[in-house]
Predicted model as a PDB file, atoms N, CA, C, CB and O in Angstrom, pLDDT in the B-factor column:
MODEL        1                                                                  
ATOM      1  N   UNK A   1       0.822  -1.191   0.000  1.00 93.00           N  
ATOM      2  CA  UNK A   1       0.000   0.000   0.000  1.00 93.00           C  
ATOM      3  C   UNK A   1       0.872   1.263   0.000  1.00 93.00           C  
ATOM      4  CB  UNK A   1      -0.938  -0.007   1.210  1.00 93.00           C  
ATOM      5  O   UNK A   1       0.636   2.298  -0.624  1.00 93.00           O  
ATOM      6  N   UNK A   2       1.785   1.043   0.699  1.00 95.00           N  
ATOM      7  CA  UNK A   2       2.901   2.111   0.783  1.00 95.00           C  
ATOM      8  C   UNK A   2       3.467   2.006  -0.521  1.00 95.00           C  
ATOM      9  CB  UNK A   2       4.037   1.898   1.957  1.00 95.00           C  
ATOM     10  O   UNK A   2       4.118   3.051  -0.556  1.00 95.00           O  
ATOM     11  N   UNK A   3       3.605   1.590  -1.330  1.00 96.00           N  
ATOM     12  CA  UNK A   3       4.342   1.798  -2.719  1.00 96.00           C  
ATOM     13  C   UNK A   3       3.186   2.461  -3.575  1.00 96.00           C  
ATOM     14  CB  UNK A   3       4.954   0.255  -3.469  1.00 96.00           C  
ATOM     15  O   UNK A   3       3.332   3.495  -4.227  1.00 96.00           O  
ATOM     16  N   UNK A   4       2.419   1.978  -3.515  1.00 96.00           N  
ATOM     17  CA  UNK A   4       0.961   2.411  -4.235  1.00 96.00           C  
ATOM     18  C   UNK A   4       0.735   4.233  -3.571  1.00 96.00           C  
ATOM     19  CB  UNK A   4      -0.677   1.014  -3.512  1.00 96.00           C  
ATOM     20  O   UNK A   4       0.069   5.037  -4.224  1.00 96.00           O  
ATOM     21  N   UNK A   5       1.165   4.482  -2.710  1.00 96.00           N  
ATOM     22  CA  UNK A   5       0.525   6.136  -2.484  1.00 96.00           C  
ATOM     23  C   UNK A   5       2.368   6.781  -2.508  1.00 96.00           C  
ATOM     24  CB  UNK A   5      -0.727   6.492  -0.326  1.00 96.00           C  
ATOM     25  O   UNK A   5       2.613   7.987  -2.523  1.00 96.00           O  
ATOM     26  N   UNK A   6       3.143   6.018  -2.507  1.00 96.00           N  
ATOM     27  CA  UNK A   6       4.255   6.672  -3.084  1.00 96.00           C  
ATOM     28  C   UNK A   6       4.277   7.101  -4.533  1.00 96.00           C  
ATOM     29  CB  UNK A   6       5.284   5.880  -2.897  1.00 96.00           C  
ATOM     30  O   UNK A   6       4.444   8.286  -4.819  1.00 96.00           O  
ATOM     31  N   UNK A   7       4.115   6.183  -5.441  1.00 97.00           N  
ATOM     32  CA  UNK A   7       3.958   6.218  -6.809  1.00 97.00           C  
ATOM     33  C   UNK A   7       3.028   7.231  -6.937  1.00 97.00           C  
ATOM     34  CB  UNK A   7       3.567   4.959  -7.444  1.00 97.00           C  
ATOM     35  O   UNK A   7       3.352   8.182  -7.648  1.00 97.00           O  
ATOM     36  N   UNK A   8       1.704   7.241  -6.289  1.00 97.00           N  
ATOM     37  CA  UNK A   8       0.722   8.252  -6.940  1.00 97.00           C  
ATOM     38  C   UNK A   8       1.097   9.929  -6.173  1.00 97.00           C  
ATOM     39  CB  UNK A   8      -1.127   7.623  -6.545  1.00 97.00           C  
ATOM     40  O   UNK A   8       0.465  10.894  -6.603  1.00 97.00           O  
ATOM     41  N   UNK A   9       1.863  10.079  -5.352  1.00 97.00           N  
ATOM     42  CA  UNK A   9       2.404  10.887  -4.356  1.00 97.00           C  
ATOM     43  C   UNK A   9       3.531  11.328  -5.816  1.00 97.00           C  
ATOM     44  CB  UNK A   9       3.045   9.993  -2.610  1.00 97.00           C  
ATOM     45  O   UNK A   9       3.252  12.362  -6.422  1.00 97.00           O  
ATOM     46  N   UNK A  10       4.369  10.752  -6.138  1.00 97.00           N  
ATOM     47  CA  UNK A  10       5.256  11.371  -7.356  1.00 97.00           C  
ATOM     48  C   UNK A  10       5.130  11.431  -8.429  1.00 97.00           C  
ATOM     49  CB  UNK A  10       6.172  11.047  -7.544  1.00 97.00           C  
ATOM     50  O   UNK A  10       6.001  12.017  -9.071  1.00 97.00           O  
ATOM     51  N   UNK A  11       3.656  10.682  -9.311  1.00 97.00           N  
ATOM     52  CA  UNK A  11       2.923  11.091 -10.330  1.00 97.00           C  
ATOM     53  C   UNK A  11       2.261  12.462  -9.824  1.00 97.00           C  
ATOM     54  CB  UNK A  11       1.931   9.973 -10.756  1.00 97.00           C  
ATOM     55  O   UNK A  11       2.470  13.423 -10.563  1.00 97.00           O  
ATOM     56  N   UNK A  12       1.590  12.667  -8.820  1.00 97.00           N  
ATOM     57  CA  UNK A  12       1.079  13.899  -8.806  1.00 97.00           C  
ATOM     58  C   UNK A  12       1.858  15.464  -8.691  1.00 97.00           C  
ATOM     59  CB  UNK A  12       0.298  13.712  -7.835  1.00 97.00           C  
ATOM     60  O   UNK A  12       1.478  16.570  -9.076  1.00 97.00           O  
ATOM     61  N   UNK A  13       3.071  15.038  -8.007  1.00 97.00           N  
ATOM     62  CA  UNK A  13       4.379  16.118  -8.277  1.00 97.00           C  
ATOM     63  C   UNK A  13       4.966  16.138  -9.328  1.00 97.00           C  
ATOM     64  CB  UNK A  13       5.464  16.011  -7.508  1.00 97.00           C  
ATOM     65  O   UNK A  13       5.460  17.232  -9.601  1.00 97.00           O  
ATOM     66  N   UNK A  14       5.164  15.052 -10.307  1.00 96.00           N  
ATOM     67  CA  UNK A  14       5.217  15.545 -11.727  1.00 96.00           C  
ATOM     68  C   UNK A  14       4.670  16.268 -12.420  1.00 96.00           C  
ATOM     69  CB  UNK A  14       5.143  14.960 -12.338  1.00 96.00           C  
ATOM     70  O   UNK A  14       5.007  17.185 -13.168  1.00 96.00           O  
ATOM     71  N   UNK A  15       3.290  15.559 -11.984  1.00 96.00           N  
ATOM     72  CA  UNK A  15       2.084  16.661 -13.128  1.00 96.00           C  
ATOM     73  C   UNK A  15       1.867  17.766 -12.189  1.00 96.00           C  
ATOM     74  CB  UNK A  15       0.176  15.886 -13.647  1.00 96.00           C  
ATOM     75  O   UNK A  15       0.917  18.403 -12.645  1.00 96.00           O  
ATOM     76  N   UNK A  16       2.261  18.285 -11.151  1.00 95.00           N  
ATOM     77  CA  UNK A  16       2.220  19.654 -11.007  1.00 95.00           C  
ATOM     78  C   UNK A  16       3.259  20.000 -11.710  1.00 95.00           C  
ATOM     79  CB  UNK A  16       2.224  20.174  -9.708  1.00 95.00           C  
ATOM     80  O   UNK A  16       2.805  20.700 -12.615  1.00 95.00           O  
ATOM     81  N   UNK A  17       4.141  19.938 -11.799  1.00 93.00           N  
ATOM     82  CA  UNK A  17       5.536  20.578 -12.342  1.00 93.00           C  
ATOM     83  C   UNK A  17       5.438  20.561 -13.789  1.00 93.00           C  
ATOM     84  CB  UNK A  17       6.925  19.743 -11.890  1.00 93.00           C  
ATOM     85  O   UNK A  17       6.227  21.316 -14.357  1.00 93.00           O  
ATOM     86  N   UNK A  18       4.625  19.852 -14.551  1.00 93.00           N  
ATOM     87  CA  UNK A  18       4.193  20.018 -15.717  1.00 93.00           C  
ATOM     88  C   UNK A  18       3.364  21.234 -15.914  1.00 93.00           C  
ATOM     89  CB  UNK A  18       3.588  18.943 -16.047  1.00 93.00           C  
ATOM     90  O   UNK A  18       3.578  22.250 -16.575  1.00 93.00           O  
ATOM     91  N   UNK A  19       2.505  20.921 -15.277  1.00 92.00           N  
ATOM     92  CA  UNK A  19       1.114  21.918 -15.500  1.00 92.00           C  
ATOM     93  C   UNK A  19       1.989  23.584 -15.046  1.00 92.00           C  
ATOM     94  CB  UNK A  19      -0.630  21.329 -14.014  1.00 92.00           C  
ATOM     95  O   UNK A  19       1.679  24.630 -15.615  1.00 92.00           O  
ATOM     96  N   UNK A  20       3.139  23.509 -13.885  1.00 92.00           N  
ATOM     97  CA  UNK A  20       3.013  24.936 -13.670  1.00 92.00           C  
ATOM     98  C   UNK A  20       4.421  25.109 -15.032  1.00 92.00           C  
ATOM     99  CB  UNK A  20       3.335  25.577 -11.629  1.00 92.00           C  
ATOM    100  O   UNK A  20       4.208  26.179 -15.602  1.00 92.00           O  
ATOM    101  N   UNK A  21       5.357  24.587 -15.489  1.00 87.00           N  
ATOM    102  CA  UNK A  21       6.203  25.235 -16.669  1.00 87.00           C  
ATOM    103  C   UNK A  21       5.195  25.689 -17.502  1.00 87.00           C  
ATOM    104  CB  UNK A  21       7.231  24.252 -17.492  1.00 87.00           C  
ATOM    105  O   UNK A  21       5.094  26.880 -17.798  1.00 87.00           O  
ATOM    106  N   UNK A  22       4.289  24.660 -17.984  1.00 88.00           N  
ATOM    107  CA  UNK A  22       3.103  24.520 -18.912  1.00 88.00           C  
ATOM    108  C   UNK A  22       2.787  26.265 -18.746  1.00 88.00           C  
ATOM    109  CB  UNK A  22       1.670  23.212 -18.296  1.00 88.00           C  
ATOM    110  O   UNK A  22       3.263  27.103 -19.512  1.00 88.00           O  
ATOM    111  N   UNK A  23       2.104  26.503 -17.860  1.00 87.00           N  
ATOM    112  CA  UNK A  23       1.886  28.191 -17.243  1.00 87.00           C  
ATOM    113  C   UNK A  23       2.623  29.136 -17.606  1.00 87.00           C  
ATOM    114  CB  UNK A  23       2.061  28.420 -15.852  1.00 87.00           C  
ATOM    115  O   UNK A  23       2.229  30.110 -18.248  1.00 87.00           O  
ATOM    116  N   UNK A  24       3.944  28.908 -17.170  1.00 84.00           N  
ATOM    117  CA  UNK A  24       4.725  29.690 -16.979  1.00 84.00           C  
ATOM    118  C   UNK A  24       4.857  30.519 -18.805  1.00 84.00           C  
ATOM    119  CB  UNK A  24       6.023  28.840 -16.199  1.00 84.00           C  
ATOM    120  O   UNK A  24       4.745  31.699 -19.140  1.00 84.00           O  
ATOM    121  N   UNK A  25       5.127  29.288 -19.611  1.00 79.00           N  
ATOM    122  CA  UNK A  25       5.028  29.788 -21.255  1.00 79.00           C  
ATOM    123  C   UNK A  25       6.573  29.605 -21.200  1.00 79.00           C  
ATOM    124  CB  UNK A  25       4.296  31.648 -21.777  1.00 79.00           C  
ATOM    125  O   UNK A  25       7.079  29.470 -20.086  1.00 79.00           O  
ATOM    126  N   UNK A  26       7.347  29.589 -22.277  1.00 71.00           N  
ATOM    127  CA  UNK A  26       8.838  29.732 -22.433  1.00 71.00           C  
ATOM    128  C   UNK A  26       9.344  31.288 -22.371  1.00 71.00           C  
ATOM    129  CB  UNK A  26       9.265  29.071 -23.864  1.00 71.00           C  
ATOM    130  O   UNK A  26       8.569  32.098 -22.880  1.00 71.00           O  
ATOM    131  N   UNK A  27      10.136  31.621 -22.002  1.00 69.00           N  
ATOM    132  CA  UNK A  27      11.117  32.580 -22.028  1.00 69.00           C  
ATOM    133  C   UNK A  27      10.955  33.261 -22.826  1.00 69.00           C  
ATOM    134  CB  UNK A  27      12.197  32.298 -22.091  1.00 69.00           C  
ATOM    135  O   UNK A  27      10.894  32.665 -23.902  1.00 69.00           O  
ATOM    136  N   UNK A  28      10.788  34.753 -22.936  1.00 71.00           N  
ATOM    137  CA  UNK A  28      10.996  35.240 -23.934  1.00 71.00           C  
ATOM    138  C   UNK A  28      12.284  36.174 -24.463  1.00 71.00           C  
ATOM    139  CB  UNK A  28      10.024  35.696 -23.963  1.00 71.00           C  
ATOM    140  O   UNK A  28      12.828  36.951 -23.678  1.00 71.00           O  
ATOM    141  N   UNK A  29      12.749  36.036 -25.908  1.00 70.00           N  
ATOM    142  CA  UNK A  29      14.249  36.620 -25.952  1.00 70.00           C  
ATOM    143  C   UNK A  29      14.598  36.255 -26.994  1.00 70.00           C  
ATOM    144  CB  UNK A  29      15.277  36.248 -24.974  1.00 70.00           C  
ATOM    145  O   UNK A  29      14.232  35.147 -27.386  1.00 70.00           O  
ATOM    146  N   UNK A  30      15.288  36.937 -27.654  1.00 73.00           N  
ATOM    147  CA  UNK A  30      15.679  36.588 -29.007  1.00 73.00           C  
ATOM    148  C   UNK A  30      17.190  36.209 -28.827  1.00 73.00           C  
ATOM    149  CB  UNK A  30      15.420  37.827 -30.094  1.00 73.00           C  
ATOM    150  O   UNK A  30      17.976  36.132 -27.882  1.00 73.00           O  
ATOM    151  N   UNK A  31      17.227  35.992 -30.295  1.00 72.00           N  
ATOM    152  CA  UNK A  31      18.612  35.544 -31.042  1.00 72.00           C  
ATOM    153  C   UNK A  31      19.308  36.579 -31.404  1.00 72.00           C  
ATOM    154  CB  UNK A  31      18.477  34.741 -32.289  1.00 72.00           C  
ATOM    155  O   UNK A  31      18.819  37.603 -31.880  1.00 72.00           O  
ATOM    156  N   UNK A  32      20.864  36.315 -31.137  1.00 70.00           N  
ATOM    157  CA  UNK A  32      21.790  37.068 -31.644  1.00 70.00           C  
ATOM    158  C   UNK A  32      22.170  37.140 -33.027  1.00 70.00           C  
ATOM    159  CB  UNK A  32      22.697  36.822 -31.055  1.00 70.00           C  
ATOM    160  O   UNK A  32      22.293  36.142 -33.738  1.00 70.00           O  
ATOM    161  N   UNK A  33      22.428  38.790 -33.557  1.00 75.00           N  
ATOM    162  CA  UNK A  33      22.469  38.656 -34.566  1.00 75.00           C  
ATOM    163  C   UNK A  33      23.899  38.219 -35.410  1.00 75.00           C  
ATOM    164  CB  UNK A  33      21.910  39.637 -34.784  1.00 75.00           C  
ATOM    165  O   UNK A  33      24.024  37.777 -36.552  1.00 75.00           O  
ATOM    166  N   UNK A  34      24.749  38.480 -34.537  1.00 76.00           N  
ATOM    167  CA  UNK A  34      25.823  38.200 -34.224  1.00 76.00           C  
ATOM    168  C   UNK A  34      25.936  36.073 -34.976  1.00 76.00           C  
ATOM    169  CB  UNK A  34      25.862  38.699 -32.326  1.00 76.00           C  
ATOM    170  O   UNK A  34      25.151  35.174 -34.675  1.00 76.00           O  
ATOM    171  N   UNK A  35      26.620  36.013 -35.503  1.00 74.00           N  
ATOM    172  CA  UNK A  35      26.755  34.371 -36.212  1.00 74.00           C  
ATOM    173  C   UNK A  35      27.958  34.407 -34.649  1.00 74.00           C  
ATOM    174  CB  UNK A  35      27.662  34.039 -38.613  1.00 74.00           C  
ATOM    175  O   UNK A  35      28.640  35.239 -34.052  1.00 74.00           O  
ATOM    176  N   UNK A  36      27.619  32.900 -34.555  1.00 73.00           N  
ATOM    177  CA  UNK A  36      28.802  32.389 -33.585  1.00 73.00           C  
ATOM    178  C   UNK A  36      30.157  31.643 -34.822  1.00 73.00           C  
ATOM    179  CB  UNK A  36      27.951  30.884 -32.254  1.00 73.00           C  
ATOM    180  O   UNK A  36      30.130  31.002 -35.873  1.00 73.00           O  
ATOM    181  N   UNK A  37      31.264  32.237 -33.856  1.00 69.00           N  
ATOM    182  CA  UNK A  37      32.801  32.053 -34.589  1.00 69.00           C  
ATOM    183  C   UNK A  37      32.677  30.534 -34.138  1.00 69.00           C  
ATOM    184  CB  UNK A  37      34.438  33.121 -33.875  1.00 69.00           C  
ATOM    185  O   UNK A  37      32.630  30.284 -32.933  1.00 69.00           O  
ATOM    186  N   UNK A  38      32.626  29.590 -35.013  1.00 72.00           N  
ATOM    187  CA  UNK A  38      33.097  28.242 -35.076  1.00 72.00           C  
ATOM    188  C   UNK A  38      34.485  27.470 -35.691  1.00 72.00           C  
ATOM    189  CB  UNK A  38      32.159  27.777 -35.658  1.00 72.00           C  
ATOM    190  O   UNK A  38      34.802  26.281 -35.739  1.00 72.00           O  
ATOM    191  N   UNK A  39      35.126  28.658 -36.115  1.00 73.00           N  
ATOM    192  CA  UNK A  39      36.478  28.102 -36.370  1.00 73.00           C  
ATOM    193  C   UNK A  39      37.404  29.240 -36.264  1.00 73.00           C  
ATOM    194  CB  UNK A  39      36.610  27.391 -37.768  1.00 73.00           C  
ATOM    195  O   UNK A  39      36.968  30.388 -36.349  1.00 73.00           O  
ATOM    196  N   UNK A  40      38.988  28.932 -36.037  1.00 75.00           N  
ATOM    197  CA  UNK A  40      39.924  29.840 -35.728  1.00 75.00           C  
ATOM    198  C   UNK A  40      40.322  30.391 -36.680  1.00 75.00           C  
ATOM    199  CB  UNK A  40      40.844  29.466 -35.127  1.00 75.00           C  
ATOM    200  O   UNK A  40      40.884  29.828 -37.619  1.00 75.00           O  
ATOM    201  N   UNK A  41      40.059  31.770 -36.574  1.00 71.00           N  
ATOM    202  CA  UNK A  41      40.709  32.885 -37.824  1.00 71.00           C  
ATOM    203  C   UNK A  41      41.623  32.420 -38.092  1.00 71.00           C  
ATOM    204  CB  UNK A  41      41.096  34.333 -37.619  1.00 71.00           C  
ATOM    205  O   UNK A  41      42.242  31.673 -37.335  1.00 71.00           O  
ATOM    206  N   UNK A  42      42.085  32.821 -39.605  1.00 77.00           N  
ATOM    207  CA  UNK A  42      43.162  32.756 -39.775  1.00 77.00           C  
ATOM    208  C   UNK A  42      44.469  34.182 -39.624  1.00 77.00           C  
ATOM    209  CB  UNK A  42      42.931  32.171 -40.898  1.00 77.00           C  
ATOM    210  O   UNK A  42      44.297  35.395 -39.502  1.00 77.00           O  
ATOM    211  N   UNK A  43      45.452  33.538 -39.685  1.00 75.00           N  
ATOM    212  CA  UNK A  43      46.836  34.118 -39.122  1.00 75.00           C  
ATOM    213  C   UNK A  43      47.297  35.401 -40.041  1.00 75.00           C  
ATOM    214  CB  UNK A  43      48.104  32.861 -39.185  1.00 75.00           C  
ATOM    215  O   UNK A  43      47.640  35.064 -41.174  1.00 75.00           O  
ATOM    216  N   UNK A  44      47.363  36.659 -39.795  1.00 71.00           N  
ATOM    217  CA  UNK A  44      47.911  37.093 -40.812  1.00 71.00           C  
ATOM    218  C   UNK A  44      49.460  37.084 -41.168  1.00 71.00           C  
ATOM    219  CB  UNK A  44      47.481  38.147 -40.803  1.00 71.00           C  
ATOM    220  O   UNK A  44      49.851  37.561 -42.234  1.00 71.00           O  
TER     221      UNK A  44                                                      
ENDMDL                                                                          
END                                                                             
C-alpha cells in the first residue's frame, strides 16, 4: 500500500511541475544577430 501512495504521491508532483512550466510559457528573448565564430581565424 505504501508503494501504491508513493507512486501516486510522485505522479502527482510531476504533473504539477508540468502543468506549472506549462503556465509559466517559455522565455521570452531573441537571437543574436551576431553568427557564432566556429572556427579559428586565420593568421595574418
Amino acid at each position: 500500500m505504501r508503494v501504491l501512495i508513493a507512486a501516486a504521491t510522485g505522479l502527482a508532483v510531476a504533473f504539477a511541475v508540468v502543468l506549472t512550466l506549462t503556465a509559466l510559457g517559455s522565455p521570452s528573448g531573441g537571437t543574436s544577430p551576431k553568427p557564432l565564430l566556429t572556427t579559428v581565424p586565420a593568421h595574418p
